[in-house]
C-alpha positions as CSV (number, residue, x, y, z in Angstrom):
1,X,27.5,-63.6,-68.5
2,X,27.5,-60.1,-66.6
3,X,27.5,-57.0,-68.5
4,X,29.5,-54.4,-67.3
5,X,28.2,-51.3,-67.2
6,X,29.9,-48.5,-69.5
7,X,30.5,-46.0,-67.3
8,X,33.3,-43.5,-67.5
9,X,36.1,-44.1,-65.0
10,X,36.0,-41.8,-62.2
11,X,39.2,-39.1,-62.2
12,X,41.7,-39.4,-59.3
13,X,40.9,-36.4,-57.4
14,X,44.7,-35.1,-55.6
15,X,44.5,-34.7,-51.9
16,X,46.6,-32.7,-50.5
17,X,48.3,-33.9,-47.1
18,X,46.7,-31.9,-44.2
19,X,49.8,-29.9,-43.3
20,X,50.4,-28.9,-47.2
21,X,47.3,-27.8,-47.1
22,X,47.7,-25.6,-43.8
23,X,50.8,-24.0,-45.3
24,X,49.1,-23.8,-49.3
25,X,46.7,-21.5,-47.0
26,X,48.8,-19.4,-45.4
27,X,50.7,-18.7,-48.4
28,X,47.3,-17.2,-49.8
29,X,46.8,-15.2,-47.4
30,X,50.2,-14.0,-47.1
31,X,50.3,-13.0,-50.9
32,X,46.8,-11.2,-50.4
33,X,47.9,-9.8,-47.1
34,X,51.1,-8.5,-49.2
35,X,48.9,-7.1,-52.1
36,X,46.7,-5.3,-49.9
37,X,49.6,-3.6,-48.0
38,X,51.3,-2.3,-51.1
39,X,48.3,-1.3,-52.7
40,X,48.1,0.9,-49.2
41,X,51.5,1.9,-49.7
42,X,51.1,3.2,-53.0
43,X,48.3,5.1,-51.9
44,X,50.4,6.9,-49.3
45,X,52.8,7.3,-51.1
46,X,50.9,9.3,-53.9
47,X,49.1,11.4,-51.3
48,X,52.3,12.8,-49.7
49,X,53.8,13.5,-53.3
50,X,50.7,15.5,-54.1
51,X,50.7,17.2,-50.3
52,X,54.6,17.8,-51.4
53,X,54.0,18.6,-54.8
54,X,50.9,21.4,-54.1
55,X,52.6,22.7,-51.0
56,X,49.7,21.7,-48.7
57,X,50.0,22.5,-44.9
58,X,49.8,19.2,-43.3
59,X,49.4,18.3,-39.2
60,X,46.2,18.7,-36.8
61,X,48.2,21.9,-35.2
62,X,45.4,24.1,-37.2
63,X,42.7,22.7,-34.5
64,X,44.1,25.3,-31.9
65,X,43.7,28.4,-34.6
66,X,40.7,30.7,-33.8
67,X,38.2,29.8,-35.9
68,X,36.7,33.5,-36.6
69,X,33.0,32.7,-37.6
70,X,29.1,31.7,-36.2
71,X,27.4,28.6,-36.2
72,X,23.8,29.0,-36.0
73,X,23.2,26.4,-33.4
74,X,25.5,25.3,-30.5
75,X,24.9,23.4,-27.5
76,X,28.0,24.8,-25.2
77,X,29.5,28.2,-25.0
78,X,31.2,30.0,-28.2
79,X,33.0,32.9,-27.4
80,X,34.8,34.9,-30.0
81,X,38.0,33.7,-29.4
82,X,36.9,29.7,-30.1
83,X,39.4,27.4,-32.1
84,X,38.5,24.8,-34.5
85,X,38.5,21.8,-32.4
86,X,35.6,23.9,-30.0
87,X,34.3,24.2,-33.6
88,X,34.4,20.4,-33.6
89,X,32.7,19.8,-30.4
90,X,29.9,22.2,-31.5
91,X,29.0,20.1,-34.7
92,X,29.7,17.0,-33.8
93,X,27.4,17.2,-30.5
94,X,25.0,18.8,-33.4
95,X,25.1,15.4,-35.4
96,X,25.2,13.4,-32.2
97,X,21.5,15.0,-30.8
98,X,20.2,15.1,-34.0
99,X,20.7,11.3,-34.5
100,X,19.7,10.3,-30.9
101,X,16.2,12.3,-31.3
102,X,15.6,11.0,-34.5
103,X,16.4,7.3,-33.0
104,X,14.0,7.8,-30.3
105,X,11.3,9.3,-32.3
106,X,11.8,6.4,-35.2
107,X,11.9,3.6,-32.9
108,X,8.5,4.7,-31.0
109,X,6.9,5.4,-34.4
110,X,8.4,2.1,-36.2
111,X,7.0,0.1,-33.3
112,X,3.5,1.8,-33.4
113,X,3.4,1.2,-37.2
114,X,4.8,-2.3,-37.3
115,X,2.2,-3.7,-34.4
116,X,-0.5,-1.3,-36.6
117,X,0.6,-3.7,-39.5
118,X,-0.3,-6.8,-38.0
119,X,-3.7,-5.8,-36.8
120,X,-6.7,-7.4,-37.7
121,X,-8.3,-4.3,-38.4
122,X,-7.9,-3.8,-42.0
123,X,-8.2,-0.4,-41.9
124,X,-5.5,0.3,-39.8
125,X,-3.2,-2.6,-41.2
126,X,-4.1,-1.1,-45.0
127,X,-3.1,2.8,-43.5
128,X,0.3,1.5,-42.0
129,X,1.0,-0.5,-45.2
130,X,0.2,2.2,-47.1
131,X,2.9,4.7,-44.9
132,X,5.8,2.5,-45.1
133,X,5.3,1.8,-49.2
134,X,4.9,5.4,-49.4
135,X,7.9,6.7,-47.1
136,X,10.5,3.6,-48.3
137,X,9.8,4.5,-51.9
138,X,10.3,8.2,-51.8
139,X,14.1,9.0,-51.3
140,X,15.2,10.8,-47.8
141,X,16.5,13.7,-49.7
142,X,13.3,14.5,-51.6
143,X,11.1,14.1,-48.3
144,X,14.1,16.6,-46.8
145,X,13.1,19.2,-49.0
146,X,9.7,18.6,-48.3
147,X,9.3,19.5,-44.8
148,X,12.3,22.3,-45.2
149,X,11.0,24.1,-48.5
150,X,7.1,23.3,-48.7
151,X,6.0,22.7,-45.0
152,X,8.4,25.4,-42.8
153,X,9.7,27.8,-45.0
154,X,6.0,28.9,-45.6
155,X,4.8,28.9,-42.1
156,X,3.9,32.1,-40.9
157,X,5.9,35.4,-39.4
158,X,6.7,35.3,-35.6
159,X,3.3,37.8,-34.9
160,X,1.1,35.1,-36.3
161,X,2.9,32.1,-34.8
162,X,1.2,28.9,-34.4
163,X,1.0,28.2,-30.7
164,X,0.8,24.9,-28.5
165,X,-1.2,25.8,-25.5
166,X,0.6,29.0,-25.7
167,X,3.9,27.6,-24.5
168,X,5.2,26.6,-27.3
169,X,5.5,28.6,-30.7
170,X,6.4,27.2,-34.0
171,X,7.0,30.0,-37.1
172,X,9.5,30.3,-40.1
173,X,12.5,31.1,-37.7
174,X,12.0,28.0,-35.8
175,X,10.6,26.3,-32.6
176,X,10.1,28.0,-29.6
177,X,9.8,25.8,-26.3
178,X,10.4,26.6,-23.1
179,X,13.2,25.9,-21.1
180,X,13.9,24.7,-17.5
181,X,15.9,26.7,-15.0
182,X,17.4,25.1,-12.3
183,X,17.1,27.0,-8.5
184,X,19.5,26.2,-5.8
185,X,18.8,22.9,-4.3
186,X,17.7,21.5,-7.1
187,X,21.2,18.9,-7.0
188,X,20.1,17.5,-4.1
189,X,16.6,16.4,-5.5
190,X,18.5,15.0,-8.8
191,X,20.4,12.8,-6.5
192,X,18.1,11.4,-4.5
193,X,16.1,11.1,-7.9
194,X,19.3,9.0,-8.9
195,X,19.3,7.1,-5.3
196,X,15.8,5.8,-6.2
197,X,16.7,5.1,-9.8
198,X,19.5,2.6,-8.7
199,X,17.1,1.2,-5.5
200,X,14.8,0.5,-8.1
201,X,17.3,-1.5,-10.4
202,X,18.3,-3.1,-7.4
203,X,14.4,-4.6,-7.2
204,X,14.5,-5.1,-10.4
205,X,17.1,-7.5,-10.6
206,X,16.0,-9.0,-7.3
207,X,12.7,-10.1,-8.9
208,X,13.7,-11.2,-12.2
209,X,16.1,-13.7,-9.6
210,X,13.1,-14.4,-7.9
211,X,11.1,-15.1,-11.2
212,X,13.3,-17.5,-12.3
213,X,13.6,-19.4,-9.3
214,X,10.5,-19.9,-8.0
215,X,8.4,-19.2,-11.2
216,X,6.4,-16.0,-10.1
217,X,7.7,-12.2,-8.9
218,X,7.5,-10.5,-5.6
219,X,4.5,-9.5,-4.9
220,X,5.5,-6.4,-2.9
221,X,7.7,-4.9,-5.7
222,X,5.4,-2.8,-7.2
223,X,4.3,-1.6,-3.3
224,X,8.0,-0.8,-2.6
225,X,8.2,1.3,-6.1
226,X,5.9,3.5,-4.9
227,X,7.1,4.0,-1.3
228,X,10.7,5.4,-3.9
229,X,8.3,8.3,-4.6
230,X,8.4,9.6,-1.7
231,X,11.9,10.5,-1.1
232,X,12.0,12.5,-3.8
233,X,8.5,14.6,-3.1
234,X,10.0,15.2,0.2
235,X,13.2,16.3,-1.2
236,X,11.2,18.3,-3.6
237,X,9.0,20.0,-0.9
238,X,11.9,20.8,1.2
239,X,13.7,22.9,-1.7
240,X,10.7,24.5,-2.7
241,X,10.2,22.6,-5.9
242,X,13.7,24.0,-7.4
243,X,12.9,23.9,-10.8
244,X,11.1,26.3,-13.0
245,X,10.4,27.4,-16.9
246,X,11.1,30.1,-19.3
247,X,8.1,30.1,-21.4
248,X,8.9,31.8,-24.9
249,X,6.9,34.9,-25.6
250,X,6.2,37.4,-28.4
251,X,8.5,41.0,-27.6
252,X,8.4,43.0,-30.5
253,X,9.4,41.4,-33.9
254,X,10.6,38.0,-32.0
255,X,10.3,35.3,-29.7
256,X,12.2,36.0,-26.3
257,X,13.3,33.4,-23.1
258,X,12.7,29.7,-23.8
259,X,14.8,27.8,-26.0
260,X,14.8,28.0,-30.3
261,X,15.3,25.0,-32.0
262,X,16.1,26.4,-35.7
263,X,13.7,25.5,-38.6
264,X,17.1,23.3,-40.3
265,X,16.7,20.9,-37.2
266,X,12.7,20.4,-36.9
267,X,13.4,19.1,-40.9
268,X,16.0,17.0,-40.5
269,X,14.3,15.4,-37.1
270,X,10.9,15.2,-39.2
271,X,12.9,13.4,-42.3
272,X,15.1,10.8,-40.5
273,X,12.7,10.0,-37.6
274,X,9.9,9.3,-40.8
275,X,12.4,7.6,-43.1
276,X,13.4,5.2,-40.4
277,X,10.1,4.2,-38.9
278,X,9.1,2.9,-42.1
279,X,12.1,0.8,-41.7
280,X,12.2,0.1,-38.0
281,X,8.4,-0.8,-38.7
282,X,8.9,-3.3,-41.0
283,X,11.5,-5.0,-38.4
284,X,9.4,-4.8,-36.0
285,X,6.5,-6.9,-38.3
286,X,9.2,-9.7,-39.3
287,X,10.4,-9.9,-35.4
288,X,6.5,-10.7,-33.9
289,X,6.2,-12.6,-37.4
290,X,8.9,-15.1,-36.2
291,X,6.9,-16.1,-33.4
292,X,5.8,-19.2,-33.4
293,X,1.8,-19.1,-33.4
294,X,1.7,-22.4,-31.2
295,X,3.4,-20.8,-28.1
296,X,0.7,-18.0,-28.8
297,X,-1.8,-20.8,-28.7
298,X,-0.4,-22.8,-25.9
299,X,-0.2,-19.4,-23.7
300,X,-3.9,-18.8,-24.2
301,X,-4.5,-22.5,-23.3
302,X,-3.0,-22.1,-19.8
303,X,-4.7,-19.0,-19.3
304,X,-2.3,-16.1,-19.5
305,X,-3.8,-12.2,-19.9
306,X,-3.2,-10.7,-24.0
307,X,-0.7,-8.0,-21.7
308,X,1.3,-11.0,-20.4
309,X,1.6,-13.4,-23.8
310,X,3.1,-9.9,-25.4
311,X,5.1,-9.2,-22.2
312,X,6.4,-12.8,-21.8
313,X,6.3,-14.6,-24.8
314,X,6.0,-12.5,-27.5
315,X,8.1,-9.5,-27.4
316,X,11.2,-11.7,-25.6
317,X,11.4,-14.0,-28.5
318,X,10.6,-11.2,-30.8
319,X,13.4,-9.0,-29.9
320,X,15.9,-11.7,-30.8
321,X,15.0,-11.3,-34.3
322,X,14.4,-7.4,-33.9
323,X,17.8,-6.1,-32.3
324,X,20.6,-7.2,-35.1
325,X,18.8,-5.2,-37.9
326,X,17.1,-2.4,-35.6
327,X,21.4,-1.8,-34.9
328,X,21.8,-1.7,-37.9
329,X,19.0,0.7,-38.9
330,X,20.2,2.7,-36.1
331,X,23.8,3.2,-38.1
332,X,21.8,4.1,-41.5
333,X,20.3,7.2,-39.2
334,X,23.6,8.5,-38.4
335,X,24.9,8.2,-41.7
336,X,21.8,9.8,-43.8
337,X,22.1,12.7,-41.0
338,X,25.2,13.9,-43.5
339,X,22.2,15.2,-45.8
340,X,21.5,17.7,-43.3
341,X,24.2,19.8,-45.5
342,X,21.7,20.3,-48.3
343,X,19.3,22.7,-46.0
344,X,22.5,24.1,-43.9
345,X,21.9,22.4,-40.7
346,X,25.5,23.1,-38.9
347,X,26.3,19.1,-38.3
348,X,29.8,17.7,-38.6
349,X,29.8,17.2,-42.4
350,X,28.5,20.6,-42.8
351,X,30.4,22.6,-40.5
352,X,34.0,21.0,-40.1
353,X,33.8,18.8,-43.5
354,X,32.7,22.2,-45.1
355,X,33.6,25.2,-43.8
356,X,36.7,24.1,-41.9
357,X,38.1,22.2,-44.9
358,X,37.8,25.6,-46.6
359,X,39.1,27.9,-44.4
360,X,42.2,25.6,-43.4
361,X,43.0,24.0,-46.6
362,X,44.1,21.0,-45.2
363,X,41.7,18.3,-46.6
364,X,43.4,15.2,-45.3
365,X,43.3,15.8,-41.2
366,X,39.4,17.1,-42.0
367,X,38.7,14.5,-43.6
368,X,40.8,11.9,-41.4
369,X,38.7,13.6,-38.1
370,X,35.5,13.4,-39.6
371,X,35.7,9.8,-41.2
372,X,37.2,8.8,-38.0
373,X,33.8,10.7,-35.6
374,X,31.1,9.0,-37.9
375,X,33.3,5.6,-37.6
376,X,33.7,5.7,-33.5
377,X,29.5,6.6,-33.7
378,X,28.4,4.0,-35.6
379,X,30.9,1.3,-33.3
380,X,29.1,3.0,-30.1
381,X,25.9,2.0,-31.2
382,X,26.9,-1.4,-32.4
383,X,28.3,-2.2,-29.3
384,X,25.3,-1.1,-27.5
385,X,23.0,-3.1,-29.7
386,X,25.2,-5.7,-29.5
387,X,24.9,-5.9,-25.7
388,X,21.6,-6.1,-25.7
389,X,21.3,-8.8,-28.4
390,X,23.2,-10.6,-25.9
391,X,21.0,-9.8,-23.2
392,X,18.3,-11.3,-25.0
393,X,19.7,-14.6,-26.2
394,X,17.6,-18.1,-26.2
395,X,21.1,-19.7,-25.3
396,X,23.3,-17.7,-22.4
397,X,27.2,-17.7,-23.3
C-alpha cells in the first residue's frame, strides 16, 4: 500500500489574462503619472502665490539691464555699459574653461597613475596607490583651500616672482604667461593648417578601411603625413612666420604684456584636475583589468611588439569598459566646479547664482538659467561620451 506523502496543497496562484494585465499596467502608470503632475502643480502653484504674495519681479526682461559692476576674469570684451546676459556669457564661458582644462589635465594624470598602478614595479605601483587613497579620502573642498590659502596666498610679491625660464611668472596675484599675437597672414597659415588636418583624417580613415580588409595598413601613410608638413612651412615661410609672443615682464610694482591667469583659477585647476585623476585613475586600472590575460598571452605567442598588444588589443577592449564611467567622472568635474564660490573664482554659480540673484531679486529666472547651463553641460558631454562609447563597441549597431 503506497503512502502518500503529506505535503501541503499547493495555493492556486490567479493569472491574470494577458490583456487585463496590459491595461492593470497602464492604469499604474496613469495614477503615478497623475500623482506626479499634481504634485508639480501644487508646487507651481505655491511658487506664484509666494511671487504674488512678496511682490517679486518675475520675467527674464532684467537680462538686458546694465549690469554696473567688474568681474575679475573675462574672456570677451566688458565694457561699461554690459547687461546681465553679457554678464552670463562671461561666467558661464568661466565655468566652461575651467572644467575643460581640469578634464584634460585629470584625464592625462588619471591615465599616467592608473597604468603607474598596474606596474610591476612596486615602488611605483605602492606611490600611485598611495596618491589615489590619499586624494579620494581627503574632500575636494579641504584640498581647495589647500592650494588657495596654504600654497598661493603665501607665494611671494611680484619683485621676487618665481620664474619659468623667465617666460612665465607665478606670484600671489596670479600666473603670468605669455600670450600669442597674431600678424597679418597668419589666417591663411591656419587654414591650410586645417586643409592638412582634414587630408590627414582623410588617410586616416582610408587605412583603418585598408586594415580591415586586408589585415595590415598602408605602408605609405606615415610617408604621406609628413609630405602634409610641408604645406604649412611653406605657407609659414611665405608670411613671415605671422605669429609672435608677449612675454610678461616686471614694470614697476607689476607684471605687464602676456596674459594673467588669477591665483582663484590656478586653485580650482590644481583641485579638480587632482581630485579627478584619482578617480579617472582608478578607471583606467579596472578598464586594462578587464582584459582578458589570454589574449595578452596569445598576442605575445604570435609575435606582436609590447607598443602593438597595448595599441591593438589592450587599450581597444579596455576603453569599452573605461568610457561609460570616465563620462560620467567627466559630469562630477563640472558639477564640483560650483565650489569655486568658496575662494571667489567668478564662475556661473558665483557670479550670476550670486551676485545677479542679489542685485535683481528675481531668484526663480536665476536660478531657472543656471540649473538649466549646468544641465545642457553635463548632456553635451554625455552625448559626446556616448558617441564614442559607440565608436568603440565589440558589436556594431
Amino acid at each position: 500500500m503506497a503512502v502518500e506523502a503529506l505535503t501541503p496543497p499547493r495555493r492556486a496562484r490567479f493569472a491574470f489574462p494577458r490583456g487585463e494585465r496590459a491595461w492593470r499596467a497602464f492604469a499604474i502608470q496613469a495614477v503615478v503619472l497623475l500623482l506626479i503632475v499634481a504634485f508639480l502643480a501644487w508646487v507651481a502653484s505655491n511658487v506664484v502665490t509666494n511671487i504674488t504674495r512678496l511682490n517679486i519681479n518675475t520675467g527674464f526682461s532684467f537680462l538686458a539691464r546694465p549690469a554696473g559692476f567688474e568681474i575679475s576674469q573675462k574672456l570677451v570684451n566688458y565694457g561699461d555699459n554690459a547687461s546681465y546676459f553679457d554678464v552670463f556669457v562671461i561666467a558661464l564661458l568661466n565655468t566652461v574653461v575651467l572644467t575643460a582644462i581640469a578634464i584634460v589635465f585629470a584625464t592625462v594624470l588619471g591615465f599616467v597613475i592608473g597604468l603607474a598602478r598596474l606596474s610591476t614595479n612596486q615602488l611605483v605601483a605602492g606611490v600611485a596607490a598611495g596618491y589615489v587613497e590619499i586624494i579620494r579620502n581627503v574632500p575636494l573642498l579641504l584640498q581647495l583651500f589647500y592650494w588657495y590659502f596654504a600654497v598661493l596666498r603665501p607665494l611671494p610679491s611680484p619683485r621676487q616672482s618665481l620664474s619659468v625660464f623667465h617666460i612665465a611668472f607665478i606670484n600671489k596675484r596670479g600666473l603670468y604667461l605669455p600670450s600669442p599675437i597674431f600678424e597679418p597672414g597668419f589666417g591663411a597659415l591656419l587654414t591650410t593648417i586645417a586643409l592638412m588636418l582634414l587630408v590627414g583624417l582623410v588617410l586616416l580613415w582610408m587605412n583603418q578601411r585598408h586594415r580591415a580588409r586586408a589585415g595590415s595598413g598602408l605602408h605609405s601613410v606615415r610617408l604621406i603625413a609628413l609630405f602634409l608638413l610641408i604645406p604649412p612651412l611653406i605657407v609659414a615661410w611665405l608670411t613671415g612666420f605671422p605669429l609672435s609672443w608677449d612675454v610678461p615682464h616686471l614694470a614697476g610694482f607689476n607684471f605687464i604684456g602676456g596674459m594673467t591667469v588669477i591665483p582663484e583659477f590656478v586653485a580650482m585647476a590644481l583641485a579638480l584636475s587632482l581630485y579627478g585623476a584619482s578617480y579617472i585613475a582608478e578607471i583606467v586600472r579596472a578598464g586594462i583589468s578587464a582584459v582578458p590575460a589570454g589574449q595578452i598571452d596569445a598576442a605575445r605567442a604570435i609575435g606582436l611588439r609590447p607598443g602593438q598588444i597595448s595599441r591593438f588589443i589592450v587599450i581597444p577592449q579596455a576603453l569599452r569598459v573605461i568610457l561609460p564611467p570616465l563620462g560620467t567622472q567627466y559630469i562630477v568635474l563640472l558639477k564640483n566646479s560650483s565650489l569655486a564660490a568658496a575662494i571667489a573664482y567668478p564662475d556661473l554659480m558665483l557670479v550670476f547664482g550670486g551676485t545677479v540673484l542679489n542685485q535683481t531679486g528675481q531668484p526663480l529666472e536665476v536660478m531657472i538659467i543656471t540649473m538649466a547651463s549646468y544641465v545642457l553641460i553635463g548632456l553635451a558631454i554625455g552625448t559626446v561620451i556616448n558617441l564614442l562609447n559607440r565608436r568603440v563597441q565589440l558589436v556594431e549597431r
